[in-house]
Each structure stands twice: as structure tokens, then as C-alpha cells.
N, C-alpha and C positions, 0 to 999 in steps of 0.2 A: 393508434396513429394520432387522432385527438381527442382529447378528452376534456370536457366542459366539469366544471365542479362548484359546484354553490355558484353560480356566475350570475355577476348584475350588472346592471349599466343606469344608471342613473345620471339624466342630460339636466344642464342649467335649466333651472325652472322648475325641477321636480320631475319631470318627466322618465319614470322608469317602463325602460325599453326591456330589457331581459328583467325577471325575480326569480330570484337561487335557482337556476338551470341548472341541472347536471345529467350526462349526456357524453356518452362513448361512440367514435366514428373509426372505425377498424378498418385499417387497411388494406387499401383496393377495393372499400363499397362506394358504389353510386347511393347516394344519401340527396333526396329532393324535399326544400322543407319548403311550405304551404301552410298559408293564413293571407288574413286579411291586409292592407296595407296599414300600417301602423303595428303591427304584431309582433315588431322584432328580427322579423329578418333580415335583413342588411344588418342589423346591429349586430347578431350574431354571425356573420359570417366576416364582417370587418376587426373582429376582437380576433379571430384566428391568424391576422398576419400585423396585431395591432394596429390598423389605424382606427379602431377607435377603444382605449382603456379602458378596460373594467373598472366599476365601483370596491368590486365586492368580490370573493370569489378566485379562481386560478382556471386559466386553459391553458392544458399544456397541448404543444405537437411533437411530437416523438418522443424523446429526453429534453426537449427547451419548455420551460413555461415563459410566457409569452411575456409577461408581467415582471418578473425579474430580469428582464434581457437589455444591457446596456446601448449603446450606440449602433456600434460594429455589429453587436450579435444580433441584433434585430435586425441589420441589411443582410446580415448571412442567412434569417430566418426567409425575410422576404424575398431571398434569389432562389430558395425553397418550395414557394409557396405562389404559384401562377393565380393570375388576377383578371377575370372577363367581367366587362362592366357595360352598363345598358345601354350606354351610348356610346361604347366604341374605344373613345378617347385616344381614337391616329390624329396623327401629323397630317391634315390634310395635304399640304402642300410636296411633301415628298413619297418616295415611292414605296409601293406596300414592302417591298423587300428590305427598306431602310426599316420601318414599321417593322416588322420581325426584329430586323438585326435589335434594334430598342429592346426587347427580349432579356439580350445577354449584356445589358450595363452592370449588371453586380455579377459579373463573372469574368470582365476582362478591364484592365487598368483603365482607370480614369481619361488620361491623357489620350490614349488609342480611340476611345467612345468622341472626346471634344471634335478629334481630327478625323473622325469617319475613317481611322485606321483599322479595317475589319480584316482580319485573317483569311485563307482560303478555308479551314477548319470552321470560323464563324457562320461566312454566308452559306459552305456545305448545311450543317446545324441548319440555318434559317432558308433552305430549299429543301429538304427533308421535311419542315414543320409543315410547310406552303404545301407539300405532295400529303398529308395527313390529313388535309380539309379540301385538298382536291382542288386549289386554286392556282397551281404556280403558275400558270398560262401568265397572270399578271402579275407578275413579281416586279416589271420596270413598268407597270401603270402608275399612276398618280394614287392617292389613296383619294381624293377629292372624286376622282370619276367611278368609284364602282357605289353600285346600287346599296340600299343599308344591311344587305341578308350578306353582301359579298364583303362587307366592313367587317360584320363582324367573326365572318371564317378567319379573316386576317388579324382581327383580336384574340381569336384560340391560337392561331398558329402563334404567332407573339408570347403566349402565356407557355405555349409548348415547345418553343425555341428556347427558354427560362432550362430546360430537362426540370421541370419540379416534382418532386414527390407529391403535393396537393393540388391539385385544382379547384379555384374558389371562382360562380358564375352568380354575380349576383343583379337576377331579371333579364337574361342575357335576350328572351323573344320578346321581351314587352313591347318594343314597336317594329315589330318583323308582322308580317301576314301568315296566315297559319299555315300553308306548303314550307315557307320559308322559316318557320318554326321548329316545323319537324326537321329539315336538313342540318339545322344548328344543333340540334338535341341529340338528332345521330353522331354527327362529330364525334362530340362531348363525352357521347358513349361508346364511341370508334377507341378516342386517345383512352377513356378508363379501361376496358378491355384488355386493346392491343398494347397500350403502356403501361398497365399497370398501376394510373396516378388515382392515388385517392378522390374523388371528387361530391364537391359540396355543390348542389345548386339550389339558389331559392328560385318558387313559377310563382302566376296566382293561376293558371291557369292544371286545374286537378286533373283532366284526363290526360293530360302532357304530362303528369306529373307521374301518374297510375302507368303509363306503357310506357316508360323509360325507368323509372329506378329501380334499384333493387330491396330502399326503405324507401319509406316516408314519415318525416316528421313535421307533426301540426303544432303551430303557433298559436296562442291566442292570448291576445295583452301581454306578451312576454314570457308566456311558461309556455312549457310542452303541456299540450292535452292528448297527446293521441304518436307515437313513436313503433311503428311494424311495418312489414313487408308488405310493398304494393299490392299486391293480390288479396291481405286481409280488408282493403279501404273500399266502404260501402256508401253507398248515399247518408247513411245516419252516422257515419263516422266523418265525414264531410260537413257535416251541421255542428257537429261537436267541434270542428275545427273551427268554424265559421260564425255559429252561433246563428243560423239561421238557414233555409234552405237553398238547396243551389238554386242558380239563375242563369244568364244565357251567356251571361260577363263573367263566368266561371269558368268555363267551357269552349275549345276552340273546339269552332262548329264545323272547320273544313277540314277535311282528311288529307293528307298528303298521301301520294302512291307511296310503299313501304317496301 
């Protein structure tokens, strides 16, 4: 489903983020990659739907490499390719259901999206997504009045109103409370399951990372050191990721009922 190959990313100033990654993500695995900040994550998870270009290297998703994809074919990749981000990024001002419908812009004509021309088909789509994260109670709230754990159920539904074949979450609990952590992470792994979508999530947080995925990959200065199944991941394989030992900012220390 993707596939990373000699992949680099090298930012103005010298700054290399990825060096020759390469790295197969098969389809329909929950894939949680973990490192330090600075390590490359986001930068690898934003070269999967291009926003940000490789130096070096080829990702492909399916049959598209992502690097040779002209104008067009890059917004047919990115209506593909669902996109949860750490703060949210709703329309405060309008309603979490408009917020979904924003979802399906690269699926229905331009002109219909400017005029809020949404189909009965469409909003069906984006009340289905809203029933998948279990919030459609507020589908005509405001996105400005729900709390930040209930923003960002309506940032998956959005990426799952897209129907993508990928799910890309990058940091998606970093400013959630750890119960409210865990409700997001279940989602996540609600839609890869019960839909089917591929899904890529970068944590720092490792035991969020250990009881939810099905791999994990470790970052560190832009390579993989450390790529298996949650259950092979020990404390000394966590230092190797980390380059030092865990600490208490590793670890969310509150449980949520399961």
C-alpha cells in the first residue's frame, strides 16, 4: 500500500529530516511510528500525500509515486489519502457537519463546495462518518463550542467522510488529556478495522503506541532503528529509539477505562 525507498528530505539550511528510509506499510496495518521530536515524523508522514517533497528517493501509494504526480493527480491522490492533524484545523465558526462535509471537496465539483450546494448523498456520507466517532448528537453545534477531545473526533470524521483508502494522524493526542487520548486512538482503530483504511500514526507517547498498533516504527535523526510488532517493543528497545531511557514525558500515566 506504501512503500518508502531510499527516501530523504533535506529542509533549507541542511537540515536532513528522513536519510535513505525505505520501508513497506501493507495494507490495512495500523503502523504507530515513535521518536523523539525532531526525528522525522511528520516529515514522513507528510511526503505520503506530498505536502512536503522528497530530496531523494521514491514513495509510492498503491500504483501512484507520489513524486512524479502532476497537478490533478496529486488532488486525486490527496482525496485518497485522509489527513488528522494536531490541532484540529475546523472552521471554527461553522457547524461540525459543514466541518465533515469539507471532507468531500475533491470529490464533488468545485462550484457546489463554493455554494454549500451539498447533496442528500453528501451529508448522508458525513452523518455516517459523525455515527463512526460516535458524535453526531452535534452535527448543527458550532465547531468553536465542543471541548479539544470532541474537535478532534470531528477531524477523523472529516478525514473519513474523504472514503480514503489511507489514514494519515500526525500527533493527533498531543494536547488531549490521557482518558481523552485513549477515546481518539480507539476511533482510529474503530475506522482501521471496521473500514479497512490503512492507517499511519506518528505518538511520542510509547505505551499509547504499544496497546494500539499492530507495528511500530522508531525514528531516530531520520532513520528507522527499530521497525516490529507492538508486543516485540521492551524498555531497551525504547532507548534504542530514544537514545536514552524513558521518563515520565514518555508515558501517559492515566488509564482510561477500556
Amino acid at each position: 500500500m506504501i512503500r518508502f525507498t531510499h527516501a530523504s528530505v533535506t529542509y533549507p539550511g541542511g537540515v536532513a529530516a528522513l536519510k535513505d528510509l525505505s520501508l513497506d506499510i501493507a495494507e490495512g496495518e495500523f503502523v504507530v511510528v515513535v521518536g523523539l521530536s525532531g526525528a522525522g515524523k511528520s516529515t514522513l508522514i507528510r511526503t505520503v500525500n506530498g505536502l512536503v517533497p522528497l530530496s531523494g528517493g521514491s514513495v509510492e501509494v498503491g500504483s501512484r509515486t507520489v513524486g512524479d504526480l502532476n497537478r490533478s493527480r496529486l488532488r486525486a491522490l490527496r482525496a485518497d489519502v485522509g489527513m488528522i492533524f494536531q490541532h484540529y484545523n475546523l472552521v471554527n465558526r461553522t457547524t461540525v457537519l459543514n466541518n465533515v462535509l469539507m471532507g468531500r471537496l475533491n470529490r464533488v465539483p468545485g462550484w457546489r463546495s463554493m455554494l454549500g450546494w451539498w447533496g442528500r448523498d453528501e451529508v448522508e456520507r458525513a452523518m455516517r462518518a459523525l455515527e463512526v466517532v460516535e458524535i453526531v448528537e452535534k452535527a448543527y453545534v458550532r465547531a468553536a463550542n465542543l471541548s479539544g477531545g470532541q474537535q478532534q473526533r470531528v477531524g477523523i470524521a472529516r478525514a473519513l467522510a474523504q472514503e480514503p483508502t489511507v489514514l494519515l494522524a500526525d500527533e493527533p493526542v498531543a494536547s488531549l488529556d490521557p482518558p481523552t487520548s485513549h477515546t481518539v486512538m480507539r476511533y482510529l482503530h474503530r475506522a482501521n478495522r471496521e473500514l479497512g483504511i490503512t492507517t499511519l500514526v506518528n505518538l511520542h507517547f510509547l505505551d499509547l503506541a504499544r496497546q494500539y498498533a499492530d507495528r511500530i516504527v522508531g525514528l531516530r535523526a531520520g532513520a528507522v532503528v527499530f521497525d516490529g510488532p507492538a508486543s516485540a517493543v521492551d524498555e531497551k528497545v525504547f532507548e534504542r529509539i530514544y537514545g536514552r531511557s524513558l521518563t515520565a514525558d514518555d508515558v501517559l500515566e492515566a488509564e482510561a477505562s477500556l
